[in-house]
N, CA, C and O atoms as a printed pandas DataFrame, in Angstrom:
     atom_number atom_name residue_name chain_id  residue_number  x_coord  y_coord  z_coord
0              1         N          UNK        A               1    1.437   19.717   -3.793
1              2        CA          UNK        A               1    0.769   18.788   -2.901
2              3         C          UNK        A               1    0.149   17.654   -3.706
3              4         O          UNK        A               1   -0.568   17.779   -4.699
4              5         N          UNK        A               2    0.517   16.595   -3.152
5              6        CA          UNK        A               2   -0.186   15.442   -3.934
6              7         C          UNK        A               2   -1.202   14.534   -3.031
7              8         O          UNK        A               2   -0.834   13.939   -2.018
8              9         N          UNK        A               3   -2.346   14.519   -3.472
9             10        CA          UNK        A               3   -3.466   13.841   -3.027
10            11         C          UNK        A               3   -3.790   12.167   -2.990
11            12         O          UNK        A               3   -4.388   11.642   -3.929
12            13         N          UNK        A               4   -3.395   11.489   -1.966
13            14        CA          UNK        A               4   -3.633   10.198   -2.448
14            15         C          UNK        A               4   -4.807    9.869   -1.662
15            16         O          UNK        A               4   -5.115   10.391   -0.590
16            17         N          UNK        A               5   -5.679    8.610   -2.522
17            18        CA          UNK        A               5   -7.068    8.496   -2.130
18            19         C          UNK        A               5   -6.807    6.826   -1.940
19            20         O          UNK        A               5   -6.378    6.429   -3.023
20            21         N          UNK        A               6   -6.893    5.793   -1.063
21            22        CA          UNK        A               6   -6.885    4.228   -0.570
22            23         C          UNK        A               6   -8.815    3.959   -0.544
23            24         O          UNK        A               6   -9.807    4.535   -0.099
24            25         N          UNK        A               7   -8.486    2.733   -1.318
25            26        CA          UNK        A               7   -9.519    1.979   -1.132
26            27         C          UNK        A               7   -9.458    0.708   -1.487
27            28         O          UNK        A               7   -8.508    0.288   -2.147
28            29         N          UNK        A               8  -10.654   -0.213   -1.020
29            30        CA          UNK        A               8  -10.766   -1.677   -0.976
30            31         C          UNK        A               8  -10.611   -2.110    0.579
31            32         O          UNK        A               8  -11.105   -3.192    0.897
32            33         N          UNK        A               9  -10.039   -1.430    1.443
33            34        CA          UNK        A               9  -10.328   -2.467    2.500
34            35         C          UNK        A               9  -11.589   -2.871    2.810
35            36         O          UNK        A               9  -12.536   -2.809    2.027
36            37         N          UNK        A              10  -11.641   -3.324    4.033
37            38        CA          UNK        A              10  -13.043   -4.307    4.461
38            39         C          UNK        A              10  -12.812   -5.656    5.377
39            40         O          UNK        A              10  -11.746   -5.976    5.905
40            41         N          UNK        A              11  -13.726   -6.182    5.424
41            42        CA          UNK        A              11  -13.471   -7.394    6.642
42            43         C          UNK        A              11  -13.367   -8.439    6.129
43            44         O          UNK        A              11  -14.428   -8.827    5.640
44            45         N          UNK        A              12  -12.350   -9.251    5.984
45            46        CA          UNK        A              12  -12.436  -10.440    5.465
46            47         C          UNK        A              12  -12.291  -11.540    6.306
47            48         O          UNK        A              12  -11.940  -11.357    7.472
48            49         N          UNK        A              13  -12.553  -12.855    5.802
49            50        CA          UNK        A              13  -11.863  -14.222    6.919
50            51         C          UNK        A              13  -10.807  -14.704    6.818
51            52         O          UNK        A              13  -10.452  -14.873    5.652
52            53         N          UNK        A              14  -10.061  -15.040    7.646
53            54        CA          UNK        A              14   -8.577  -15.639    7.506
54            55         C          UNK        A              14   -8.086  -16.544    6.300
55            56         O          UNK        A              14   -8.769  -17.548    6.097
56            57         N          UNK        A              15   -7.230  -16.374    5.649
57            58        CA          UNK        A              15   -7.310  -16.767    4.095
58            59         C          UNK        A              15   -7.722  -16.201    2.977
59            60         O          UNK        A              15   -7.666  -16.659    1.836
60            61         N          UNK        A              16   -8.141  -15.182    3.345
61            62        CA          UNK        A              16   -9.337  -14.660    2.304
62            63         C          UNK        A              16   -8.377  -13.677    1.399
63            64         O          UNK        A              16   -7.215  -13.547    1.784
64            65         N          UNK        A              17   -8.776  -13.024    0.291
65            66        CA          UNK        A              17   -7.589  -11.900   -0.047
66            67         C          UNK        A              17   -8.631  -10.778   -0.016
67            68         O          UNK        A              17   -9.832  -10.969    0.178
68            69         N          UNK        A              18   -7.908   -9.285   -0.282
69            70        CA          UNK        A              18   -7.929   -8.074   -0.735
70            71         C          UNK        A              18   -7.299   -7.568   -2.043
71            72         O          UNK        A              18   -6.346   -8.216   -2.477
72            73         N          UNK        A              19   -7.689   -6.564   -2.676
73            74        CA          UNK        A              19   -6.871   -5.658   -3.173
74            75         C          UNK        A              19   -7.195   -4.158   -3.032
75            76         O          UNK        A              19   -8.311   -3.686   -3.245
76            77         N          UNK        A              20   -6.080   -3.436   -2.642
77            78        CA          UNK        A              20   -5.852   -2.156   -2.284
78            79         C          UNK        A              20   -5.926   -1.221   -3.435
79            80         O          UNK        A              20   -5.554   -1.768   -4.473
80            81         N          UNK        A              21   -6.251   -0.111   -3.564
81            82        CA          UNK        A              21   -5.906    0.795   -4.488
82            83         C          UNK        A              21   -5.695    2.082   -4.081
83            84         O          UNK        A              21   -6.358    2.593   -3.178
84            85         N          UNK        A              22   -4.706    2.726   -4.755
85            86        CA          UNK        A              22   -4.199    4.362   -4.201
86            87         C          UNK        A              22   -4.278    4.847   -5.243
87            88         O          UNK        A              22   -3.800    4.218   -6.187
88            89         N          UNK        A              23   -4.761    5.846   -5.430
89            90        CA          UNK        A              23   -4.999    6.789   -6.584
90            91         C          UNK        A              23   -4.729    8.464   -6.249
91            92         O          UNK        A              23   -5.164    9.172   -5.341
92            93         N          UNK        A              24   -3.786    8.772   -7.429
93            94        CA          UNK        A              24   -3.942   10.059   -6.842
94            95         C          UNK        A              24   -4.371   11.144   -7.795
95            96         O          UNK        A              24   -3.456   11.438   -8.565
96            97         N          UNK        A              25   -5.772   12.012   -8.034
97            98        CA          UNK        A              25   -6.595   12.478   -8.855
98            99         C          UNK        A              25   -5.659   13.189   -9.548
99           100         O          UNK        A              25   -4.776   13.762   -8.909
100          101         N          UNK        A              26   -5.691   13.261  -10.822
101          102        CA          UNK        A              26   -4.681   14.537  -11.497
102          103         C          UNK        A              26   -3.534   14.463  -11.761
103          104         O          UNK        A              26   -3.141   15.143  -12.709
104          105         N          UNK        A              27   -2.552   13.599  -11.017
105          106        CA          UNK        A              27   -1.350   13.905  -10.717
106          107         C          UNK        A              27   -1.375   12.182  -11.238
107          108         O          UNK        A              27   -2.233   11.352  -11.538
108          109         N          UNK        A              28    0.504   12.263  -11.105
109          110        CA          UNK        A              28    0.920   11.307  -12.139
110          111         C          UNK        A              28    2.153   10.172  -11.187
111          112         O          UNK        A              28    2.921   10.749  -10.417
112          113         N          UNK        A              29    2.217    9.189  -11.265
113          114        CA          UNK        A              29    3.324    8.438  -10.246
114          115         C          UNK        A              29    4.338    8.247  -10.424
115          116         O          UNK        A              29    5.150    7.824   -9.601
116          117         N          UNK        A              30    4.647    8.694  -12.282
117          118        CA          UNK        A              30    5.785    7.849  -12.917
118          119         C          UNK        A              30    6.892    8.398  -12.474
119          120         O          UNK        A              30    7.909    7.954  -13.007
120          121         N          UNK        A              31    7.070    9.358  -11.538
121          122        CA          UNK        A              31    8.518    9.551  -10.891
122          123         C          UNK        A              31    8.501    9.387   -9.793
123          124         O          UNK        A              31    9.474    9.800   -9.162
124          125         N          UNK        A              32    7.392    8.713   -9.058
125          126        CA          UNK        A              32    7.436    8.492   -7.619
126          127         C          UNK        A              32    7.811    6.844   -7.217
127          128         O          UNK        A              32    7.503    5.902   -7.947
128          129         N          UNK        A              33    8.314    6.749   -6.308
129          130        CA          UNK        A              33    8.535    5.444   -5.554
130          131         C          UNK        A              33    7.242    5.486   -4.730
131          132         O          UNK        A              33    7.149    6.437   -3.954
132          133         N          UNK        A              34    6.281    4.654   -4.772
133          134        CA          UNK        A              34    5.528    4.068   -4.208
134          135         C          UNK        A              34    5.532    3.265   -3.033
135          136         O          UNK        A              34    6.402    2.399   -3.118
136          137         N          UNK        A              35    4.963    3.229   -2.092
137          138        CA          UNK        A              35    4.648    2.271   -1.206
138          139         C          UNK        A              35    3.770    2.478   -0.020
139          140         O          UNK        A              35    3.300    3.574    0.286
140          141         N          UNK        A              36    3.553    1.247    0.701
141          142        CA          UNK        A              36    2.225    0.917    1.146
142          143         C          UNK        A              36    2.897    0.582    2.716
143          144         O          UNK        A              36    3.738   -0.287    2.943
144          145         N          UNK        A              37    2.382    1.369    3.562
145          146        CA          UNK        A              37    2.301    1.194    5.104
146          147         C          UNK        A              37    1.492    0.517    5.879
147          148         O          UNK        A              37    0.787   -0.138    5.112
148          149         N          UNK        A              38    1.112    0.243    7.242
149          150        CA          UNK        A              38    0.228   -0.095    8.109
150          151         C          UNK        A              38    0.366   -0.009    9.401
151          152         O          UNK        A              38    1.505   -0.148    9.845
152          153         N          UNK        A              39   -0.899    0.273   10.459
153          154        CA          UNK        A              39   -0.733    0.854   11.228
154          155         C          UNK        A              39   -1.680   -0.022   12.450
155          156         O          UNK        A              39   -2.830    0.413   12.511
156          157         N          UNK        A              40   -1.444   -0.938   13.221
157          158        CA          UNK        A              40   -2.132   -1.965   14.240
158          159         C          UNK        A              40   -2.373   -1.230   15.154
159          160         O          UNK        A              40   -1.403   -0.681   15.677
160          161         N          UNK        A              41   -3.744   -0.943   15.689
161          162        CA          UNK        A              41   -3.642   -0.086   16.638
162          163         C          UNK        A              41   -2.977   -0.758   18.185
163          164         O          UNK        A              41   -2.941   -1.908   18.624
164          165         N          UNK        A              42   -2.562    0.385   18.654
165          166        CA          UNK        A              42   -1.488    0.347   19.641
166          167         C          UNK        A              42   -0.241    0.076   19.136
167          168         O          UNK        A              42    0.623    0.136   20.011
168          169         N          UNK        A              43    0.215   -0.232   17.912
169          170        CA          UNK        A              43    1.535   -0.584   17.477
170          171         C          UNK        A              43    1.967    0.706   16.331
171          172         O          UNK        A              43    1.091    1.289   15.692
172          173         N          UNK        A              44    3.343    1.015   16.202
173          174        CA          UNK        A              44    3.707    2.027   15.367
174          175         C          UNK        A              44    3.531    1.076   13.914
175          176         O          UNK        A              44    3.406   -0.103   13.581
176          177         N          UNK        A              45    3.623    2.596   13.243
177          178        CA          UNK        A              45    3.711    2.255   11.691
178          179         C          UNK        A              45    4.668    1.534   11.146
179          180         O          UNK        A              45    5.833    1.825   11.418
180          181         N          UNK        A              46    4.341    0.301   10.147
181          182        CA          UNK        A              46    5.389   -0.082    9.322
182          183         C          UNK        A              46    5.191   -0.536    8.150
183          184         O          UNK        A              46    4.087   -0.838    7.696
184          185         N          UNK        A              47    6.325   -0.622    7.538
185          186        CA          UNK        A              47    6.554   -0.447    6.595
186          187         C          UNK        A              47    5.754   -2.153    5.479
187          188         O          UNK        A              47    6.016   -3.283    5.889
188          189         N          UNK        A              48    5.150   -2.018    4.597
189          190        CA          UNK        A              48    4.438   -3.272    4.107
190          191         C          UNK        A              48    5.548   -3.600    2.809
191          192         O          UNK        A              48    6.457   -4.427    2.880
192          193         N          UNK        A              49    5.236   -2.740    1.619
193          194        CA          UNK        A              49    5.779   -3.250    0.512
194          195         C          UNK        A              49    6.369   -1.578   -0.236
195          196         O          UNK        A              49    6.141   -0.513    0.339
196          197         N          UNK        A              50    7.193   -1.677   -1.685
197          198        CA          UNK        A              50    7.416   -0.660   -2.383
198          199         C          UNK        A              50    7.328   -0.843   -3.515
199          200         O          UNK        A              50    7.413   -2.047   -3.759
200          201         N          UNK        A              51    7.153   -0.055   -4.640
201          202        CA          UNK        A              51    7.738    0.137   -6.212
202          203         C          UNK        A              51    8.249    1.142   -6.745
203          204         O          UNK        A              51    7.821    2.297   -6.730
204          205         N          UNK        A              52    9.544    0.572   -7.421
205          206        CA          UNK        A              52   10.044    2.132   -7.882
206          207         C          UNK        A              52    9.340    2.638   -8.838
207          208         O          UNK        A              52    8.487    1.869   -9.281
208          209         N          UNK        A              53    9.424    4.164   -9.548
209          210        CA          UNK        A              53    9.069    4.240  -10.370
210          211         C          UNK        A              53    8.845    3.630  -11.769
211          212         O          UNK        A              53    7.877    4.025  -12.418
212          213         N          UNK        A              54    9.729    2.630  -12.316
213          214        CA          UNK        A              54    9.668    2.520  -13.592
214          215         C          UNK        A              54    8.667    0.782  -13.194
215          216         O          UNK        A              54    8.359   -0.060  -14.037
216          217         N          UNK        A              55    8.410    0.731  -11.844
217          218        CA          UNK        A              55    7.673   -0.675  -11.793
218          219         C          UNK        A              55    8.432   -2.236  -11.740
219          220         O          UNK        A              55    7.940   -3.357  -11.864
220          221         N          UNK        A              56    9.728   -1.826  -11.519
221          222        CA          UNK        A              56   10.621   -2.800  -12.120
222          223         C          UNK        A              56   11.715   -3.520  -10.896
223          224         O          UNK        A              56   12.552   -4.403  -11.080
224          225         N          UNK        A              57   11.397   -2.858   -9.723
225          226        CA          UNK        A              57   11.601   -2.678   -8.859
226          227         C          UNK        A              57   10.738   -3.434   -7.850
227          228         O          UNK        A              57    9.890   -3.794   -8.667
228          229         N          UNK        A              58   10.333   -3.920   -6.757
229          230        CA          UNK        A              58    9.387   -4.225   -5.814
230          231         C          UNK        A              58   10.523   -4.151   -4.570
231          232         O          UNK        A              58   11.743   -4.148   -4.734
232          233         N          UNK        A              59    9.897   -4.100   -3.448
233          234        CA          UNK        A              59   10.573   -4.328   -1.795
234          235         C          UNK        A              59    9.197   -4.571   -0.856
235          236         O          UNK        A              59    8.294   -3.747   -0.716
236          237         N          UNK        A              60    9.265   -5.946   -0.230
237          238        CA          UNK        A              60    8.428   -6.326    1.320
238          239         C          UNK        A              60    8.871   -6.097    2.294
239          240         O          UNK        A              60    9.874   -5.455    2.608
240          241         N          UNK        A              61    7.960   -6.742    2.988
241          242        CA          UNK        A              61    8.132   -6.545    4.662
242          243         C          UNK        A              61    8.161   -8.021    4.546
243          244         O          UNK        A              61    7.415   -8.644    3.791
244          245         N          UNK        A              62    9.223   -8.662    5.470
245          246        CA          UNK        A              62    9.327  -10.193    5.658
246          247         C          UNK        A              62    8.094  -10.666    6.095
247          248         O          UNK        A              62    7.654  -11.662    5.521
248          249         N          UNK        A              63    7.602  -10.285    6.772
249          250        CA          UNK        A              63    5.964  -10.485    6.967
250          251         C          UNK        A              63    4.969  -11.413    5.676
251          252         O          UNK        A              63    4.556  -12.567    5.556
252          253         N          UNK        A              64    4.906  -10.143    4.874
253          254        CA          UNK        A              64    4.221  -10.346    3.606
254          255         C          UNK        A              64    4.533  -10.974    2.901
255          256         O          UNK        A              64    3.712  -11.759    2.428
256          257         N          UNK        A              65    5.967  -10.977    2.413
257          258        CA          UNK        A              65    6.432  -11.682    0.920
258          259         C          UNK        A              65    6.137  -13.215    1.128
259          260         O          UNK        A              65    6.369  -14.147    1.899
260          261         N          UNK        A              66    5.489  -12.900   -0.024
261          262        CA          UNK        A              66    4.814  -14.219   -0.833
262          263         C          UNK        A              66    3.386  -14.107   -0.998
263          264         O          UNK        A              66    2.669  -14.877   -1.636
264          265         N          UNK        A              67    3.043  -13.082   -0.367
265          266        CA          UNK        A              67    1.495  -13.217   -0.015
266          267         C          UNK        A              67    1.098  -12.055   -0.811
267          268         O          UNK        A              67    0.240  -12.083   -1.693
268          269         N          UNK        A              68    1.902  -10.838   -0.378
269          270        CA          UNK        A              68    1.010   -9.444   -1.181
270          271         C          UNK        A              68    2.173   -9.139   -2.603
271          272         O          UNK        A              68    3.348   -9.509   -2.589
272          273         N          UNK        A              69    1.840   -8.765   -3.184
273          274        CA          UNK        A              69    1.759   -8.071   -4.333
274          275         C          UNK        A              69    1.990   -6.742   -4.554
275          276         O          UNK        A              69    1.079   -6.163   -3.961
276          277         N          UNK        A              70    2.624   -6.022   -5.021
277          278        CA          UNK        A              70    2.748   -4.627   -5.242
278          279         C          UNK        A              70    2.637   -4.437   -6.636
279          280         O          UNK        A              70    3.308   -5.240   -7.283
280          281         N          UNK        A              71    2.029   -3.665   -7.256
281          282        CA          UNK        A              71    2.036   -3.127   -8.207
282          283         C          UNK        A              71    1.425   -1.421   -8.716
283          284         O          UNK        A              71    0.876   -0.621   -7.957
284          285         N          UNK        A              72    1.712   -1.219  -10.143
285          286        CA          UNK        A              72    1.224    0.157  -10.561
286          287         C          UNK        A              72    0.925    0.065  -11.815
287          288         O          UNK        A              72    1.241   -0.838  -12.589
288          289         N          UNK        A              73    0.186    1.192  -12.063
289          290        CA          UNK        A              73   -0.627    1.367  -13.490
290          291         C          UNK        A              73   -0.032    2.727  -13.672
291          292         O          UNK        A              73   -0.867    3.581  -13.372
292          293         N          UNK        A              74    1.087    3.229  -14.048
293          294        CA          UNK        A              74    1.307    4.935  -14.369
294          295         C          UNK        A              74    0.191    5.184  -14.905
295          296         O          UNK        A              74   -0.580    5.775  -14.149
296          297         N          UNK        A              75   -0.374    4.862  -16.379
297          298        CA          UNK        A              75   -1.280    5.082  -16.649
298          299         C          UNK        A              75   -2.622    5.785  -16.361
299          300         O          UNK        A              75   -3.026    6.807  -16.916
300          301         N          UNK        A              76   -3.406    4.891  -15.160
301          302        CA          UNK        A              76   -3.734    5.251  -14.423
302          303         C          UNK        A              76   -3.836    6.094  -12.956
303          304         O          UNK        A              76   -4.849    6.372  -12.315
304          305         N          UNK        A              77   -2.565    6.367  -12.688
305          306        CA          UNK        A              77   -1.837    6.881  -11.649
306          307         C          UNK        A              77   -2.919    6.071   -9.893
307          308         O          UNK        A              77   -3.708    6.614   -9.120
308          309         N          UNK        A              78   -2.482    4.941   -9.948
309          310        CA          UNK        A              78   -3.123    3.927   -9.263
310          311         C          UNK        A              78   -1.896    2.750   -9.105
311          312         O          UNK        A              78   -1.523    1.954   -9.967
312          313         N          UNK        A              79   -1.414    2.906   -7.752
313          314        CA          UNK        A              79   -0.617    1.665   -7.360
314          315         C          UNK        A              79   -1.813    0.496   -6.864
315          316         O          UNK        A              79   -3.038    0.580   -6.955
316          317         N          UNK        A              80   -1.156   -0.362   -6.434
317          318        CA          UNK        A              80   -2.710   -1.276   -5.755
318          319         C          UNK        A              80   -1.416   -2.960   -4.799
319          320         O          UNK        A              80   -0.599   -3.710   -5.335
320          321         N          UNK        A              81   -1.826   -2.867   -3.495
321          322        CA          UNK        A              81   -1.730   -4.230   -3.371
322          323         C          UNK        A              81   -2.673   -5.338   -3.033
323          324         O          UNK        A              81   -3.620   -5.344   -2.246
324          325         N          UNK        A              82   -2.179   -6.311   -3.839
325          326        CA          UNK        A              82   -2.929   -7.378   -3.789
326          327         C          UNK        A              82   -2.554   -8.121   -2.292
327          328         O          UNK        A              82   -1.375   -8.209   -1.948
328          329         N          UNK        A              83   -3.409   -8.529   -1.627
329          330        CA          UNK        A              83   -3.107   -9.233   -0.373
330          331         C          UNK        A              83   -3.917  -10.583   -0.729
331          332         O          UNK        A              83   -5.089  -10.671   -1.095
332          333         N          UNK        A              84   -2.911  -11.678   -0.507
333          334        CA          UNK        A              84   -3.786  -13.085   -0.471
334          335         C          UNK        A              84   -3.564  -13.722    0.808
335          336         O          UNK        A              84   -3.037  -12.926    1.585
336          337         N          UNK        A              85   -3.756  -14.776    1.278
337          338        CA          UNK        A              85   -3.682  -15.541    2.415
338          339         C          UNK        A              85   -3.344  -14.481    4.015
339          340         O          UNK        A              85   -2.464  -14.284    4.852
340          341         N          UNK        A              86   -4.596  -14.097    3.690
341          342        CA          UNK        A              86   -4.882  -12.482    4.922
342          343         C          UNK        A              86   -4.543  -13.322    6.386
343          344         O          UNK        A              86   -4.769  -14.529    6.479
344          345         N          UNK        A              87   -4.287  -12.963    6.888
345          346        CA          UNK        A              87   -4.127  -13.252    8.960
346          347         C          UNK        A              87   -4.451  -12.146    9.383
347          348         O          UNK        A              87   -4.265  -11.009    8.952
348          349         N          UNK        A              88   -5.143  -12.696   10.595
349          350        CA          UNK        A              88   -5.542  -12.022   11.971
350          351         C          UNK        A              88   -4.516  -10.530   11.736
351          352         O          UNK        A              88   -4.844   -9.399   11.380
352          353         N          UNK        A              89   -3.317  -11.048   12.067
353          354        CA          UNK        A              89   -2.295  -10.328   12.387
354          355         C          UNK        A              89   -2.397   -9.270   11.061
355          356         O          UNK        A              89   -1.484   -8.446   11.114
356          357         N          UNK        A              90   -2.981   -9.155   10.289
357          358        CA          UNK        A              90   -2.611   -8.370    9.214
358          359         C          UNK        A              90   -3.505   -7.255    9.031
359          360         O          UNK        A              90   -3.720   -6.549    8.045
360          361         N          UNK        A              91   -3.933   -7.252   10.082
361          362        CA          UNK        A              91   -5.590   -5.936   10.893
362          363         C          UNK        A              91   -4.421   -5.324   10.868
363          364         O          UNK        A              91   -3.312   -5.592   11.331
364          365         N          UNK        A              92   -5.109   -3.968    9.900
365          366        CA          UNK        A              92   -4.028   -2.474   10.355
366          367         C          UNK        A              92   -5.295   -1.584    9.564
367          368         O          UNK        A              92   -6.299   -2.028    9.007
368          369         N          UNK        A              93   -4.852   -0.191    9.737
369          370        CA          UNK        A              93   -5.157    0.612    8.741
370          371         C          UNK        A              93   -3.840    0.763    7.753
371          372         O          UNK        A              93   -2.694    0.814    8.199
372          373         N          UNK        A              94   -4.132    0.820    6.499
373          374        CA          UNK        A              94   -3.024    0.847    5.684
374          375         C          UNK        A              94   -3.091    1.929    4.719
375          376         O          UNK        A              94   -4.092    2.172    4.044
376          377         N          UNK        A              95   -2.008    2.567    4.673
377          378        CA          UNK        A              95   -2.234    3.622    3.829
378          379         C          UNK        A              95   -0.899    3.336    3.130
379          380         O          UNK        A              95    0.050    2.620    3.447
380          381         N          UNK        A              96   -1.200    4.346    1.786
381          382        CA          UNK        A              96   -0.160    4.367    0.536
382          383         C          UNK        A              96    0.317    5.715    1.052
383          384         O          UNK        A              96   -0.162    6.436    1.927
384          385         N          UNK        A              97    1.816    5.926   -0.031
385          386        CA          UNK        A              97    2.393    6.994    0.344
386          387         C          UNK        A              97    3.631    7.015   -1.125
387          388         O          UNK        A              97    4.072    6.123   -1.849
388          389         N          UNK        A              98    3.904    8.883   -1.035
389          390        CA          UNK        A              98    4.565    8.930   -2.649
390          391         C          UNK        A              98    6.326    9.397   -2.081
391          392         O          UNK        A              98    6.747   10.221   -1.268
392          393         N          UNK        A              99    6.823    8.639   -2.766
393          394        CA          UNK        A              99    8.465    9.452   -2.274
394          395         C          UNK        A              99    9.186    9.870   -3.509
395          396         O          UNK        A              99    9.944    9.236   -4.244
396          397         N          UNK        A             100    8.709   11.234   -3.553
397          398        CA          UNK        A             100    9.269   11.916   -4.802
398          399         C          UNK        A             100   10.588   11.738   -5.869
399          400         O          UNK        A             100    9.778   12.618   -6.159
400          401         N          UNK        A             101   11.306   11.610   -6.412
401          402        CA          UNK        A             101   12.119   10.999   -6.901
402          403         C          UNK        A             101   13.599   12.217   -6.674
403          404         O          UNK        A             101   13.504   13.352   -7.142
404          405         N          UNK        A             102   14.739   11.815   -5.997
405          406        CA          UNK        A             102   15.765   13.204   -5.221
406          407         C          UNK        A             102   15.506   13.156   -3.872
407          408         O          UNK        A             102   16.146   13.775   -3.022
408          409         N          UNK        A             103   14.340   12.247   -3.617
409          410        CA          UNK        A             103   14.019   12.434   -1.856
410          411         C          UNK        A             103   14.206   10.981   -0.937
411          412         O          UNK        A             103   14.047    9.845   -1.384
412          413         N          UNK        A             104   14.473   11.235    0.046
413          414        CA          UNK        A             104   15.015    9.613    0.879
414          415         C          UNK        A             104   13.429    9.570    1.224
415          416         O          UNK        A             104   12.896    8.638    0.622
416          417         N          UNK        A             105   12.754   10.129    1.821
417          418        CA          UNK        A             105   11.308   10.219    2.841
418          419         C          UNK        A             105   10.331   10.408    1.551
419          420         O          UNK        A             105   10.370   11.182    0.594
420          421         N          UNK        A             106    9.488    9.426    1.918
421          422        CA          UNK        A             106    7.534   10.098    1.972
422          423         C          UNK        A             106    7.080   10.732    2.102
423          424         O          UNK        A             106    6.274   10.622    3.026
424          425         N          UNK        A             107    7.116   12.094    1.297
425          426        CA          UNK        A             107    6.856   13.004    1.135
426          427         C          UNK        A             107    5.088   13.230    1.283
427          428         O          UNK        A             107    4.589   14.209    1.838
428          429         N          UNK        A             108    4.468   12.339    0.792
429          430        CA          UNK        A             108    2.581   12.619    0.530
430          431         C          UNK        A             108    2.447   11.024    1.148
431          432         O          UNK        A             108    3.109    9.988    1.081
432          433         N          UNK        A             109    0.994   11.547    1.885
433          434        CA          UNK        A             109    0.175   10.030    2.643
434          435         C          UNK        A             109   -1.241   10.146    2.324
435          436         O          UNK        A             109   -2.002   11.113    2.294
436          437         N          UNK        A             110   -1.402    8.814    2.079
437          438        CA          UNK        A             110   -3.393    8.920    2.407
438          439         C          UNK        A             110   -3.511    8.871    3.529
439          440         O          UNK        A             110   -2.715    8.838    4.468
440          441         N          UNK        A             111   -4.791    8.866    3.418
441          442        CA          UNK        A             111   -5.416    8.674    4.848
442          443         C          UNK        A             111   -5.864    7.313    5.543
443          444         O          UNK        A             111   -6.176    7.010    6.694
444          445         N          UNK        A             112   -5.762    6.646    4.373
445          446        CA          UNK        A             112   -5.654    4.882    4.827
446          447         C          UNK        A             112   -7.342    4.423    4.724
447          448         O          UNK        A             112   -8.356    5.120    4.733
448          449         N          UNK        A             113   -7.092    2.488    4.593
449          450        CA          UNK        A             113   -8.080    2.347    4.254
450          451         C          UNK        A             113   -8.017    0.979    5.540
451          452         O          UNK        A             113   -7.121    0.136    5.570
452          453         N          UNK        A             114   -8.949    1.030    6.319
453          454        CA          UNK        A             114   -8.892   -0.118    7.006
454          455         C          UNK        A             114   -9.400   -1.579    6.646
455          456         O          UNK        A             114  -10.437   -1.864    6.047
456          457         N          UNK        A             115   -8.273   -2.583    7.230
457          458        CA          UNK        A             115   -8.567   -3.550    7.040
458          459         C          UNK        A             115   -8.571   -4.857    8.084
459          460         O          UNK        A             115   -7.595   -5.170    8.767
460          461         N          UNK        A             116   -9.637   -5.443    8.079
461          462        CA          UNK        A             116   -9.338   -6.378    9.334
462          463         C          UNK        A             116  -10.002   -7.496    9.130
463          464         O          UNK        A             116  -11.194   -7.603    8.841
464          465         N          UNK        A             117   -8.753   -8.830    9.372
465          466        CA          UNK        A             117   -9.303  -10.007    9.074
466          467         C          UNK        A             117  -10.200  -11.057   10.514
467          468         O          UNK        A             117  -10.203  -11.019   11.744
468          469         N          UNK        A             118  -10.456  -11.385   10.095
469          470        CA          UNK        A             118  -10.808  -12.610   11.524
470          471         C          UNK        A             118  -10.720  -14.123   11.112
471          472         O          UNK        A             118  -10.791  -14.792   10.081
472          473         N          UNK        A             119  -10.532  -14.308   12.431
473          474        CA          UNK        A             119  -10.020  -15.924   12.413
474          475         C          UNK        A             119  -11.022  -16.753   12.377
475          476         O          UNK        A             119  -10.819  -17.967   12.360
């Protein structure tokens, strides 16, 4: 079982940025594919950004690209996205999630960190 912990959201103003962080205590990322979800209430989950394991890799959501950022620290076992030029529209709870390396699915989720901008 792998534990992931999200933080940094908060309320910002339209334009404004964030950065996200997922950490998972103990445990290590460098064989996981990474990535970052969100969840609007009343709307299903989707999909934000990814990284493969070796970091070398990235994938958005047409939404985002240009704006957020994906990255990782193996090191630290801490992915993090950077969100800049925030919108209204970009209110979700967002959570990270690990997809083991041999596996198609997301195997481990946080519990998400909410975030909501205003106009």
């Amino acid at each position: 079982q792998v534990q992931l912990v999200e933080s940094g959201g908060g309320l910002v103003q339209a334009g404004g940025s964030l950065r996200l962080s997922c950490a998972a205590p103990g445990r290590t990322f460098s064989t996981y594919r990474m990535g970052w979800f969100r969840q609007a209430p009343g709307k299903e989950r989707e999909f934000v950004a990814a990284i493969n394991w070796s970091g070398g890799d990235t994938y958005y959501a047409d939404s985002v690209k240009g704006r957020f950022t994906i990255s990782k620290d193996n090191a630290k076992n801490t992915v993090y996205l950077r969100m800049n030029n925030l919108k209204p529209e970009d209110t979700a709870v967002y959570c990270c999630a690990a997809r083991p390396a041999g596996r198609y699915d997301y195997a481990y989720w946080g519990r998400g960190t909410q975030v909501t901008v205003s106009s």
